[in-house]
VEXLO-70998 format. One record per residue (C-alpha): residue number from 0; x, y, z. Coordinates in steps of 0.02 Angstrom, whole numbers. Each point is the difference from the previous one (the first is absolute). Last residue first. Layout:
BEGIN
(rec NUM; (X; Y; Z))
...
//
This chain:
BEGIN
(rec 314; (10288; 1620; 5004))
(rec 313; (3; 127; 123))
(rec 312; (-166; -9; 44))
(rec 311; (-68; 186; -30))
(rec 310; (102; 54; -156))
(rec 309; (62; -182; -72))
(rec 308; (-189; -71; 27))
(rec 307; (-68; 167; -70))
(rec 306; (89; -22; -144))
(rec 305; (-34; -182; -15))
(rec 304; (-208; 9; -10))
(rec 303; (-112; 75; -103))
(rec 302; (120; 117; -77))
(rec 301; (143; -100; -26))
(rec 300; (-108; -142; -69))
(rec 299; (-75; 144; -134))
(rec 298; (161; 38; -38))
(rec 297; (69; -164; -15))
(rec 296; (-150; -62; -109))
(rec 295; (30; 167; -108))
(rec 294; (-132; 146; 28))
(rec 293; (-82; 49; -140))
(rec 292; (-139; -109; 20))
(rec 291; (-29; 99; 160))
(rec 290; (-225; -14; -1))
(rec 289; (-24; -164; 76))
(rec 288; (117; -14; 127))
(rec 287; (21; 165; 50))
(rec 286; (-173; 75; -8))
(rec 285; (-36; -187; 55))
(rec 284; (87; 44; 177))
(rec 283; (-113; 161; 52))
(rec 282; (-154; -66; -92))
(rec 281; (17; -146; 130))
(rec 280; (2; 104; 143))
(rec 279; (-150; 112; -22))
(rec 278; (-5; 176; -59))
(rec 277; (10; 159; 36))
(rec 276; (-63; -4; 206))
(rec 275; (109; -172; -17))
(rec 274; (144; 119; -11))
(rec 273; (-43; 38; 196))
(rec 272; (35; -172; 60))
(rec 271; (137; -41; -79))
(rec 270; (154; 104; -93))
(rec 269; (-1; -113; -133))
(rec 268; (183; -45; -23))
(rec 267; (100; -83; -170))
(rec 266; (172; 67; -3))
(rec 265; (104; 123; -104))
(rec 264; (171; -7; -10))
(rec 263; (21; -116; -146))
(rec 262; (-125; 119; -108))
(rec 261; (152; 133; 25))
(rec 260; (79; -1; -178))
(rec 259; (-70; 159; -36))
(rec 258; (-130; -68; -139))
(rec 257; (-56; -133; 136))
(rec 256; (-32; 113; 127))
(rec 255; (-132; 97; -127))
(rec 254; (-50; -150; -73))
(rec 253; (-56; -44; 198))
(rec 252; (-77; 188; 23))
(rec 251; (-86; 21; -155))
(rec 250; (-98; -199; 42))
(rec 249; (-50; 51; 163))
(rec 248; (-51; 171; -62))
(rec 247; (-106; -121; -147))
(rec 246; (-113; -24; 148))
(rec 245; (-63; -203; -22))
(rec 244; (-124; 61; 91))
(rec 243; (-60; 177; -25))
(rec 242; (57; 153; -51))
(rec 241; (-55; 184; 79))
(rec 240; (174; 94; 91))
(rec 239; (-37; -43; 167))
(rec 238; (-78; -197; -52))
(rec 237; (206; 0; -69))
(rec 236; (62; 47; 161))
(rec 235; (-104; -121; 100))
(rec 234; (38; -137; -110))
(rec 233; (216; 55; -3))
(rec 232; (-26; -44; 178))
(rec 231; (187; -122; 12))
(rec 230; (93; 9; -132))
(rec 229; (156; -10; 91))
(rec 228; (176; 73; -7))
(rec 227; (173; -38; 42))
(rec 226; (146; 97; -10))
(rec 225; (196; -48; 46))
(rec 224; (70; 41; -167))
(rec 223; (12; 181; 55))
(rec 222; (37; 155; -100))
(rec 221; (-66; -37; -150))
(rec 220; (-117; -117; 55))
(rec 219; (-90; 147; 80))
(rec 218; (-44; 21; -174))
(rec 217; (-165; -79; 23))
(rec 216; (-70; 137; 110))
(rec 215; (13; 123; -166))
(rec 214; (-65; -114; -117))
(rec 213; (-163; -16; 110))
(rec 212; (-2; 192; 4))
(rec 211; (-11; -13; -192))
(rec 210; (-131; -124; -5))
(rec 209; (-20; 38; -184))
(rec 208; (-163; -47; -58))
(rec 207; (-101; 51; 147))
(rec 206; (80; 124; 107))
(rec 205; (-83; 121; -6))
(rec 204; (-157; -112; 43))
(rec 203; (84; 7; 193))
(rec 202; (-41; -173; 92))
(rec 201; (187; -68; -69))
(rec 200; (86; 157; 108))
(rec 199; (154; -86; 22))
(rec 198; (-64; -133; 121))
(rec 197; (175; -55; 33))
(rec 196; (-46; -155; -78))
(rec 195; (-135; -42; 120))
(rec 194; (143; -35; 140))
(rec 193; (159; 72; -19))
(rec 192; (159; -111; 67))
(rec 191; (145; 59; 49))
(rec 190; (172; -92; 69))
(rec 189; (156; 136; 22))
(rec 188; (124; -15; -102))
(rec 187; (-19; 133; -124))
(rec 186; (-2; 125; 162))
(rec 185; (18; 150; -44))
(rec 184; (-51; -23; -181))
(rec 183; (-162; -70; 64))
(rec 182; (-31; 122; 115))
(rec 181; (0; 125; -155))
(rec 180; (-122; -105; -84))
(rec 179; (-127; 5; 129))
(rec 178; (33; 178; 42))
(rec 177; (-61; 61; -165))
(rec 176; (-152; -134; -3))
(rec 175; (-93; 82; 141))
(rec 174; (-135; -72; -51))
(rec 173; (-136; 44; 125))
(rec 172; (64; 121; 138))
(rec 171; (-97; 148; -82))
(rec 170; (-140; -90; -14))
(rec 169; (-77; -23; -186))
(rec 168; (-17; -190; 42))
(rec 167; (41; -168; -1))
(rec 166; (188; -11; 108))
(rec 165; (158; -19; 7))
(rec 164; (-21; -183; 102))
(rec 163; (156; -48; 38))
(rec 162; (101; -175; 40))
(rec 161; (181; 30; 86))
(rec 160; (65; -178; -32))
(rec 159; (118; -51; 145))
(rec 158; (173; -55; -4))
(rec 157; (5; 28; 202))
(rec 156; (136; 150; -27))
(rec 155; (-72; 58; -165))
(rec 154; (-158; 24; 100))
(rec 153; (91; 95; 129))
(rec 152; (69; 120; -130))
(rec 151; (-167; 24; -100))
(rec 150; (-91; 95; 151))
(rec 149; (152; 47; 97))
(rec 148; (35; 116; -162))
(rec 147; (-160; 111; 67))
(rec 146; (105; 152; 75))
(rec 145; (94; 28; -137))
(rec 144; (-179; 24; -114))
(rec 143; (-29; -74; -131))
(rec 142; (-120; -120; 21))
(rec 141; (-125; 147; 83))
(rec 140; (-145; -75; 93))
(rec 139; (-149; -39; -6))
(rec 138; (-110; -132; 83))
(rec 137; (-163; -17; -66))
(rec 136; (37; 75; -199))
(rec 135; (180; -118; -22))
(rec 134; (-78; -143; 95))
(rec 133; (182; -105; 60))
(rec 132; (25; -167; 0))
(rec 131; (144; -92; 124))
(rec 130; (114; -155; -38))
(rec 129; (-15; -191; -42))
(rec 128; (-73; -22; 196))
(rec 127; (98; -137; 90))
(rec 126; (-95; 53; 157))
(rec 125; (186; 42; 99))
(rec 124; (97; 87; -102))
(rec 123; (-114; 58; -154))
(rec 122; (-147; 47; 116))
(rec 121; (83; 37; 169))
(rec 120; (152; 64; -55))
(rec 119; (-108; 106; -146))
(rec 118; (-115; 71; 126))
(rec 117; (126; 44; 122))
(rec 116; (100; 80; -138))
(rec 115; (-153; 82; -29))
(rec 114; (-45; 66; 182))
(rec 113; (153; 90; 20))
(rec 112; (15; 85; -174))
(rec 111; (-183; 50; 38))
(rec 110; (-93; 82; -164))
(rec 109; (44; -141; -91))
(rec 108; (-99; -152; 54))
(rec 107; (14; -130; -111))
(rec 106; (-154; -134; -1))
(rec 105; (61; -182; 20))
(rec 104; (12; -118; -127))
(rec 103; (-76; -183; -25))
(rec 102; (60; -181; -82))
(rec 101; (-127; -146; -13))
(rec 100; (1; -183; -75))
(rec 99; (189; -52; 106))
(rec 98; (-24; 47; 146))
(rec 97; (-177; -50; 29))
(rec 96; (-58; -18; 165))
(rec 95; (110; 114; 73))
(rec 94; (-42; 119; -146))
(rec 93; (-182; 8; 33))
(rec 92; (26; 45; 214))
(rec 91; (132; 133; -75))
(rec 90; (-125; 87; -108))
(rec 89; (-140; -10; 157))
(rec 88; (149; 98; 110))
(rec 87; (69; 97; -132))
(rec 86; (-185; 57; -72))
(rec 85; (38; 195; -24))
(rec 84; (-140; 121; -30))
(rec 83; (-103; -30; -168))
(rec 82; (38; 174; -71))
(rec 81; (184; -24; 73))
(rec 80; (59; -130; -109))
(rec 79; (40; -205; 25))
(rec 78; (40; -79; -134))
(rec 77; (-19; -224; -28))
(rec 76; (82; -66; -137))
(rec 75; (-78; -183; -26))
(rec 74; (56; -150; -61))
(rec 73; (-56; -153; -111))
(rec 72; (-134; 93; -62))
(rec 71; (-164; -131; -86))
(rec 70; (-126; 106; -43))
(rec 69; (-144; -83; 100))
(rec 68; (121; -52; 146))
(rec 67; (103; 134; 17))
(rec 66; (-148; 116; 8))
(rec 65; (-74; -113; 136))
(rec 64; (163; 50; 90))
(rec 63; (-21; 184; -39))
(rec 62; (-167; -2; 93))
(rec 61; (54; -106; 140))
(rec 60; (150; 110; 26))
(rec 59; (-136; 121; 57))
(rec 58; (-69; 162; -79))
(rec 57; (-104; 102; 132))
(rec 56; (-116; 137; -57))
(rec 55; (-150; -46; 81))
(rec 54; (-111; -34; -136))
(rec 53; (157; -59; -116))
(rec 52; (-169; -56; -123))
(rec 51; (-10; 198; -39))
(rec 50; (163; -22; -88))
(rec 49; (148; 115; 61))
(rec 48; (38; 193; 16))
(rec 47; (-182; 68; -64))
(rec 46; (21; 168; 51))
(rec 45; (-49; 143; 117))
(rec 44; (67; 156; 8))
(rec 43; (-13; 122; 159))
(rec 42; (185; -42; 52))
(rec 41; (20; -170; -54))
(rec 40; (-159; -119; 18))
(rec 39; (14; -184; -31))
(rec 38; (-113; -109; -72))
(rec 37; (16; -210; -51))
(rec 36; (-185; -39; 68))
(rec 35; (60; 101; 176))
(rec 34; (81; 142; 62))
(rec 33; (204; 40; 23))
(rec 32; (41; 159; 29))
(rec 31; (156; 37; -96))
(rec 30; (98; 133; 96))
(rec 29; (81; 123; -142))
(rec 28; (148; 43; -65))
(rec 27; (-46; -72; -162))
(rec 26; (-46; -138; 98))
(rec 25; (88; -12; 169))
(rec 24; (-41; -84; 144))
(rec 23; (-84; -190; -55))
(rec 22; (-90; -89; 120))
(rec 21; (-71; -136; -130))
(rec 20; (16; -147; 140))
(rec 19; (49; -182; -50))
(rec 18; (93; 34; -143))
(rec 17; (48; -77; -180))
(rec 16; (74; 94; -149))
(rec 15; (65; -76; -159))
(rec 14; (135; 69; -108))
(rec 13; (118; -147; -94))
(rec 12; (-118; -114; -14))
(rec 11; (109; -142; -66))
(rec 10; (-24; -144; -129))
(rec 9; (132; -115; -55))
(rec 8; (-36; -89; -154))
(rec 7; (-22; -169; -18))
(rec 6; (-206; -14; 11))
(rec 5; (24; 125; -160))
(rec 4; (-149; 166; 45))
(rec 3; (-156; 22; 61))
(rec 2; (-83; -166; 56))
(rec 1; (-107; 20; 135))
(rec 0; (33; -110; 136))
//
């Protein structure tokens, strides 16, 4: 094992991916096209989507489990999301082995009312699934609306965490912030989480030094005490906007929770494989563990570890 943090303290990736077939439908509204040496071509772009070593563009449980083993995680949040394609079956084949080391969630499908509350019996109900995630820019669609209340209802109905990506662009569905905060004084019950901190615009130099949009997506806890977030890819975003490792964005970000009293909501995720395009695992953890000194030993505890353990395991 490689040692990266207190032997005694819990440690939990709280935003891995794994799959057995890259088949994802929508990317940026898109069909990913899935090539080789880590590649993948949306509409007429091509990009570099996952190490060149991921030569066919597969990322196993054996992966993530030899992971475990060099960094030491004592459990594992497994997503699903639409740019990889759903995994239930292969998910469901790695939880039934271990119960108790991996949790998953489904993808929400909002455009059918039909076909989600299908989705969510079959994924909370029946596949034990901790709720349903949702791609702000890949699959649209208005929070607000009268029409789209099943959405957040049935999820409040299975106690499920509605987890949603808003998004890393200039898209007009990126961010959409507003509603965010307005579903959250609807329904101040209901069980979110926000992967990546929200995103919040932390690639965009503007804002650099104040992470005013940041701020914004933070006071959610104003209207809900029932939000989570991860800083899951904060790497890639950072690499976007021109630092390097230890990426003092990582570091604006956490002082930033911290100074709003929400550093005990965040938790500890990588957002593996494609993060490891930015940088490589271990940078990923040591930019917490060896660069947070002003991070209490609880806080830094919570982070690693016990938040997500309460959020995703229910402990």
């Amino acid at each position: 094992m490689i040692h990266v943090r207190n032997k005694d303290m819990l440690f939990i990736e709280a935003h891995g991916h794994v799959w057995k077939k890259l088949h994802g439908v929508r990317f940026n509204r898109q069909k990913l096209i899935s090539l080789e040496n880590g590649r993948i071509r949306v509409g007429e772009e091509e990009m570099q989507f996952l190490p060149p070593e991921m030569r066919d563009n597969t990322c196993l449980i054996e992966v993530m489990q030899t992971y475990e083993k060099l960094f030491g995680f004592d459990k594992v949040v497994l997503l699903q999301t639409p740019c990889y394609g759903e995994q239930y079956e292969y998910i469901n084949e790695i939880l039934k082995k271990n119960p108790e080391k991996y949790v998953s969630i489904g993808i929400g499908t909002p455009e059918d009312e039909k076909l989600y509350k299908e989705t969510a019996r079959k994924c909370i109900g029946e596949y034990g699934y901790k709720g349903l995630k949702f791609e702000s820019p890949d699959i649209p669609f208005d929070m607000l609306a009268p029409e789209k209340q099943f959405v957040f209802e049935e999820l409040m109905k299975y106690n499920a965490y509605f987890v949603i990506d808003l998004g890393w662009g200039n898209g007009l569905y990126d961010f959409p912030i507003n509603q965010m905060l307005e579903v959250a004084r609807r329904y101040p019950d209901l069980k979110i989480i926000l992967p990546h901190m929200g995103v919040s615009r932390l690639w965009d130099p503007k804002e650099k030094g104040n992470l005013d949009s940041l701020k914004k997506t933070l006071s959610i806890l104003e209207y809900n005490q029932n939000v989570y977030f991860d800083c899951s890819g904060i790497p890639m975003l950072a690499t976007r906007a021109g630092e390097e490792y230890p990426w003092p964005l990582m570091q604006d970000v956490l002082k930033t929770a911290k100074s709003m009293g929400a550093i005990d909501r965040v938790m500890w995720g990588s957002d593996m494989p494609t993060v490891l395009v930015a940088c490589t695992y271990r940078q990923h953890i040591e930019c917490i563990t060896r660069h947070c000194d002003y991070l209490t030993d609880e806080e830094l505890e919570n982070l690693l570890g016990r938040t997500a353990d309460k959020v995703w395991f229910g402990q």
